[in-house]
C-alpha positions in Angstrom: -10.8 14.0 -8.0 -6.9 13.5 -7.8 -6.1 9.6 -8.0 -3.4 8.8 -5.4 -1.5 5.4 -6.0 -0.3 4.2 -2.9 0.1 0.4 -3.3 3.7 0.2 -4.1 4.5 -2.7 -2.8 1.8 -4.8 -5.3 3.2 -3.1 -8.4 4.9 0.3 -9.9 4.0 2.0 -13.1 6.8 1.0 -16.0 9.6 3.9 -15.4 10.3 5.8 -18.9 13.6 4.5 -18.7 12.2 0.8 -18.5 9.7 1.3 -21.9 12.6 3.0 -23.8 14.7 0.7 -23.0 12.5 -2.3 -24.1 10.9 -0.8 -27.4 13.6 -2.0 -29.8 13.5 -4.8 -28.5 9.8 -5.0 -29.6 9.9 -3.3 -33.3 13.3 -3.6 -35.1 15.8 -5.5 -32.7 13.3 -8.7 -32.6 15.4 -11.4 -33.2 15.1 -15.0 -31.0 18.3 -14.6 -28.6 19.1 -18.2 -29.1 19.3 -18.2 -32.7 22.8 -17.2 -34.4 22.1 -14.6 -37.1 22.6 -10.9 -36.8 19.5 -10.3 -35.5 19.6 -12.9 -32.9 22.8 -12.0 -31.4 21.9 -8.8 -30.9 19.0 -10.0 -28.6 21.7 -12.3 -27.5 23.8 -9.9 -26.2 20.6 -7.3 -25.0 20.3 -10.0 -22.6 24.1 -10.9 -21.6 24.4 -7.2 -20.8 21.2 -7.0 -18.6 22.2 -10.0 -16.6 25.7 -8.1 -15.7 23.3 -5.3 -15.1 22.1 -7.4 -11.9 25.0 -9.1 -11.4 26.6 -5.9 -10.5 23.6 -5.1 -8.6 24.2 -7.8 -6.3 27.7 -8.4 -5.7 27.3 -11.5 -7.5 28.6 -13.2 -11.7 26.8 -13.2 -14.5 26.7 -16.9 -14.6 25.2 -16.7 -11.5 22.0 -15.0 -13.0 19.2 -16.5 -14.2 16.1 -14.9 -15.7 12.6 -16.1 -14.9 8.7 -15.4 -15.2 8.5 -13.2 -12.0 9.4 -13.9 -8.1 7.0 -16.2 -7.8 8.6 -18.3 -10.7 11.7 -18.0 -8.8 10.7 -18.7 -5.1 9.1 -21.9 -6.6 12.2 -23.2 -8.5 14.7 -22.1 -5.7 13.0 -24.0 -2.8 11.7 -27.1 -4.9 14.3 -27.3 -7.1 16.7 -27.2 -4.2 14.9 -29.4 -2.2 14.4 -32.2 -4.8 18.5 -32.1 -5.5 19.7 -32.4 -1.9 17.0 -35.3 -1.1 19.3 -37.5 -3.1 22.0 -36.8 -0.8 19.7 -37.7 2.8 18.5 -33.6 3.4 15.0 -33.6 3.4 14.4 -31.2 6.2 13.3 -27.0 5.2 13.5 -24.1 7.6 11.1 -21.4 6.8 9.2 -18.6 9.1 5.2 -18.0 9.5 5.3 -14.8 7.8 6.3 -15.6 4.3 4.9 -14.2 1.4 2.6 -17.4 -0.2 5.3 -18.0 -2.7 7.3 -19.3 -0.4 4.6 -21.2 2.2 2.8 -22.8 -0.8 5.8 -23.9 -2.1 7.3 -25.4 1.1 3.7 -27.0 1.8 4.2 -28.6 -1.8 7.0 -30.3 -0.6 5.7 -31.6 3.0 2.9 -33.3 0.6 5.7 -35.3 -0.9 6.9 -36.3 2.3 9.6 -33.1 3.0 9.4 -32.0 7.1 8.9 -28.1 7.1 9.8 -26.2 10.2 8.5 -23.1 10.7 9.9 -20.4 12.9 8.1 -17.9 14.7 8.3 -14.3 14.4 8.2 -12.1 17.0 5.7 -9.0 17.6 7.2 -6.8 15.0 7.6 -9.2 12.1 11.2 -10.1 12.8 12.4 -13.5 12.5 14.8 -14.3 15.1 18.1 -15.5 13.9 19.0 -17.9 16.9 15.8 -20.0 16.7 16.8 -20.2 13.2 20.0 -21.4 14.7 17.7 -23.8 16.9 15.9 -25.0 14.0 18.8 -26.3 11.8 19.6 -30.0 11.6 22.0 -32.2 10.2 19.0 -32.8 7.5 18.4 -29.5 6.5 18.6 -28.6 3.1 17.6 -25.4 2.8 16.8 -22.1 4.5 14.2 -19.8 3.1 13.8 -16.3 5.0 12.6 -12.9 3.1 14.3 -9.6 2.4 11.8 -7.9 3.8 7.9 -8.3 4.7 6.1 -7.6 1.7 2.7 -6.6 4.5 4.5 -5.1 7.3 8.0 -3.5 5.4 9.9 -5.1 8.1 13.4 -6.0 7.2 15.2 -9.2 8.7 18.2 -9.7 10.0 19.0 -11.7 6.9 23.2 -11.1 6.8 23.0 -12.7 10.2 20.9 -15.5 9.1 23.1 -16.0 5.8 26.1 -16.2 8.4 24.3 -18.9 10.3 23.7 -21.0 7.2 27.2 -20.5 6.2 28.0 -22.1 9.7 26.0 -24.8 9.3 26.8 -25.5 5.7 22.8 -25.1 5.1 21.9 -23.1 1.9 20.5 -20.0 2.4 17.5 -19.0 0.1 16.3 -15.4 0.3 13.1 -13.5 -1.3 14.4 -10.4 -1.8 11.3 -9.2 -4.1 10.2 -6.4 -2.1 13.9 -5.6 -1.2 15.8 -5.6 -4.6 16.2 -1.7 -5.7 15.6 -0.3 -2.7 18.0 -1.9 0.0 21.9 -2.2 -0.4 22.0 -6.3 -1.2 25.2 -7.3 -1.6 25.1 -11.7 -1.7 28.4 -12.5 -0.8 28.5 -10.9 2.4 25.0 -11.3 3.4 26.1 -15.4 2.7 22.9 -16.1 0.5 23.2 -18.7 -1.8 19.9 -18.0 -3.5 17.9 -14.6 -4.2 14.7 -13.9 -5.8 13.9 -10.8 -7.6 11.0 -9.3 -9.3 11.1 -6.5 -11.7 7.6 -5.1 -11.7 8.3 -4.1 -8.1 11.2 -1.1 -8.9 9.0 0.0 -12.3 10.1 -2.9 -14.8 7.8 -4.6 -16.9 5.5 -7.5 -15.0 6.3 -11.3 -16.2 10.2 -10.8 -15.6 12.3 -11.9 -12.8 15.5 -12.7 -11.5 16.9 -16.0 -9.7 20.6 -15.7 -8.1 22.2 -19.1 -7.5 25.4 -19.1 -6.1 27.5 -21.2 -8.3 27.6 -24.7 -7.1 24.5 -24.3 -5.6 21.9 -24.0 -8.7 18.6 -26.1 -7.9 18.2 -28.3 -10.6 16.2 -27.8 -13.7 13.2 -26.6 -13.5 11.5 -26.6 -16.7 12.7 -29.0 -19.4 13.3 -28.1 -23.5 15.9 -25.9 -24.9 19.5 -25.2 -23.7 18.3 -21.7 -22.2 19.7 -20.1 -19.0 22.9 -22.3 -18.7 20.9 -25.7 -19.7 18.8 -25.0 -16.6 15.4 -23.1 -17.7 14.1 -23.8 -21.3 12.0 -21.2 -23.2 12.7 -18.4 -25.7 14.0 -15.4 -23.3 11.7 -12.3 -23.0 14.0 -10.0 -24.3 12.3 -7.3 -23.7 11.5 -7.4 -20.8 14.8 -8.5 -19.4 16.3 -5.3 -21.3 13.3 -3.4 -18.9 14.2 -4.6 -16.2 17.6 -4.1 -16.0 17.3 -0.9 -17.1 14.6 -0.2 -14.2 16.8 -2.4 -12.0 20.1 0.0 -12.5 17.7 3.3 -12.2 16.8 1.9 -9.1 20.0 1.8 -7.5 20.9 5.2 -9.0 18.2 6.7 -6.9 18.3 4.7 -3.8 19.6 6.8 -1.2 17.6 9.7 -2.1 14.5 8.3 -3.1 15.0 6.1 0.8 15.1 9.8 2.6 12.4 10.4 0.7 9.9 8.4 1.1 11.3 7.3 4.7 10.0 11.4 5.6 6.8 10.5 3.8 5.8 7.4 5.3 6.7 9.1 9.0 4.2 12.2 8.1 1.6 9.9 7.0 2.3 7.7 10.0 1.9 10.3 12.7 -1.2 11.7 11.2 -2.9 8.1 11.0 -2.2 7.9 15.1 -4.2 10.5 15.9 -7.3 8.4 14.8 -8.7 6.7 17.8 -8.0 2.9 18.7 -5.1 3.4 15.8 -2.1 1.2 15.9 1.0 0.8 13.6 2.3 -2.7 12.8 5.8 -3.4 13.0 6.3 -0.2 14.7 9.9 -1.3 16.5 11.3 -2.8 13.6 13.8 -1.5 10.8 11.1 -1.2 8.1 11.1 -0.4 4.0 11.3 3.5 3.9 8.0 3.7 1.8 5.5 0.8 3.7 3.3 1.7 6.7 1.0 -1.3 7.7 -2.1 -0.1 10.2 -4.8 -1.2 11.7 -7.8 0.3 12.6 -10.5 -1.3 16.0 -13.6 -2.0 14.5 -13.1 -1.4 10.9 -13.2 -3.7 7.8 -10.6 -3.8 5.7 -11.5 -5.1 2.7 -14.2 -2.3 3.1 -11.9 0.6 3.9 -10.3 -0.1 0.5 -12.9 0.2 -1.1 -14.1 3.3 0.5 -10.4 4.4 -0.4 -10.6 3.7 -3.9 -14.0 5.7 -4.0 -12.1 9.0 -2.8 -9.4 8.3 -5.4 -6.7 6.4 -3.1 -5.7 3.0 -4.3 -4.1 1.1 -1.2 -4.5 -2.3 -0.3 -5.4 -4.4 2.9 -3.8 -7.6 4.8 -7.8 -8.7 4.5 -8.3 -11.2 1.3 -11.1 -11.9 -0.1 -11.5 -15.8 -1.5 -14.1 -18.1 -2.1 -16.7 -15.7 -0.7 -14.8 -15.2 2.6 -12.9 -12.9 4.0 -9.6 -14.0 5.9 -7.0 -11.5 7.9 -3.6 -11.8 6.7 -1.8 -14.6 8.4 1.4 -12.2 8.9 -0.7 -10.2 10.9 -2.1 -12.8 13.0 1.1 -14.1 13.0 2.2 -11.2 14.9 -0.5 -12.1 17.8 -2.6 -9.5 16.7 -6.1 -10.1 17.8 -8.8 -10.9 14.9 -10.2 -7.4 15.4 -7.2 -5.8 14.5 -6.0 -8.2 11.7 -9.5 -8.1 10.0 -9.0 -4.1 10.1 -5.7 -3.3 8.4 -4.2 -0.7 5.6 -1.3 -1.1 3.7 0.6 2.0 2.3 3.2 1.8 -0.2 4.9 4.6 -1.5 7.3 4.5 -4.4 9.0 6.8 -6.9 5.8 8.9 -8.1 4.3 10.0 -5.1 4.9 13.7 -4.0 5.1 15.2 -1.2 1.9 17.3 -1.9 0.0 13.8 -1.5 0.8 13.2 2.7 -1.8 15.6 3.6 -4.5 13.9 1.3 -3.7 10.6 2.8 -4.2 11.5 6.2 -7.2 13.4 5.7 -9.0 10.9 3.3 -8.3 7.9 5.7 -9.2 9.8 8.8 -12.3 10.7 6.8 -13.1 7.7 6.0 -12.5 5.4 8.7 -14.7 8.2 11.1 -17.4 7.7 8.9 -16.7 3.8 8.9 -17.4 3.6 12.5 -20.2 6.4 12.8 
């Protein structure tokens, strides 16, 4: 049985480029890139050079740049860390949206336990956020701003250079996950107006455990874990210099191929999408809106989720669902929900993801594996 990995969006394999570029970095060029020794500096510089690597990559400095655990890592210090600076100054007040990737709502939850007021916009029925009831949401105690890239369930990509020119407006900082985004859109910071991006590199085939936090200079949250003078006084702990070499090198691959790879894919996820809507009671979330070129979100009347992927997985397709399983329950996605979608239809949903490894030969498997499967689902 051919395995087909179509769950791009969770994770990519490590590209060749990425491992080769990290290797000496595990073997022979060891050294602690803090320390001041031959050795050292060569890590030193391994990591200067891979954080002008994404500097470049974003229209942003290398001072600007600061290298975390993952997104995750970084979502957490840019909202928190943001938020607990500007309370000093009176600005307790966040702006968020309902279909945020948990990163982002737990983290913005954290901080309406401590007292913080959280507003949370609505998006409409294609997983857009609308940039004038962000406009409507800002006060003169707002802090901060925290709208995605693009959904990491649906694909769907916000008007975020719109947003970032509200915020500028408003003098509000503008916090932006850009996790599912970074490598495969054009991001360019200073004319999209966002003062703070998050980045992961397992999700353009760098290594897992490294990530990126832009802070506009001036606006840095503050310091988010305390101990050695690492990443500009602001993040202690001994640099993974490996897997900051990885993921630069992934990250400048990535941009290399992003036009082509876009087309692509784009052509892909249409094929796949048309042959899917020839299954009965079969609809396409986010259909209207400008979407990643490689993620289709469905969902399918009368059909578990969690169960279609694991029927899926059976006939050798890995894929995932906006059904979660926790605690012995199982929950639709909240974006979908969020989206007015009725439970049936929430509780019934497929995520594909396509990336850099899937071939055209695979479409035609897809849609005849899912149709398969989902008929047999309902018989």
């Amino acid at each position: 049985m051919r395995f087909i990995y179509a769950d791009n969006a969770a994770t990519t394999r490590l590209s060749d480029t990425a491992l080769k570029a990290m290797l000496p970095y595990l073997r022979e060029e060891y050294g602690n890139a803090s320390t001041l020794y031959k050795l050292g500096r060569s890590a030193h510089n391994a990591v200067a050079s891979a954080r002008r690597t994404f500097a470049d990559g974003i229209q942003a400095i290398p001072a600007e740049i600061f290298f975390t655990s993952g997104g995750t890592e970084s979502d957490n210090w840019a909202i928190k860390g943001t938020a607990h600076r500007l309370a000093r100054l009176g600005k307790r007040h966040i702006v968020t949206d309902n279909i945020e990737h948990h990163a982002v709502l737990n983290s913005v939850s954290a901080l309406a336990r401590e007292g913080f007021e959280i507003t949370y916009v609505k998006a409409d029925a294609d997983g857009v956020v609308p940039p004038q009831a962000i406009r409507a949401a800002i006060r003169p105690d707002t802090a901060l701003v925290s709208v995605m890239f693009a959904n990491n369930e649906l694909g769907t990509i916000q008007p975020v250079a719109e947003i970032g020119r509200i915020c500028h407006d408003a003098g509000v900082l503008f916090h932006c996950d850009a996790v599912q985004a970074a490598g495969i859109l054009p991001i360019n910071v200073q004319a999209m107006n966002i003062d703070l991006l998050s980045i992961s590199a397992h999700k353009f085939h760098g290594a897992k455990g490294v990530g990126v936090l832009y802070a506009r200079r001036g606006c840095a949250p503050e310091v988010y874990v305390d101990g050695g003078e690492q990443e500009y006084h602001h993040r202690a702990g001994t640099e993974n210099v490996a897997g900051i070499v990885g993921a630069a090198a992934a990250f400048a691959e990535a941009l290399g191929e992003r036009e082509h790879k876009a087309a692509r894919l784009a052509q892909m996820r249409d094929e796949i999408q048309a042959g899917l809507l020839k299954i009965p009671e079969a609809v396409v979330n986010g259909a209207n809106a400008a979407r990643l070129p490689g993620t289709l979100n469905m969902s399918f009347s009368g059909v578990d989720g969690q169960s279609l992927i694991f029927a899926l997985d059976s006939n050798g397709i890995a894929a995932s669902s906006g059904s979660a399983c926790a605690s012995g329950s199982i929950s639709p996605s909240h974006v979908l929900l969020a989206l007015g979608l009725p439970y049936s239809l929430a509780h019934g949903s497929l995520r594909i993801s396509l990336g850099r490894y899937n071939t055209s030969g695979e479409v035609n498997t897809v849609i005849q594996t899912v149709t398969r499967v989902i008929t047999e689902m309902r018989a």
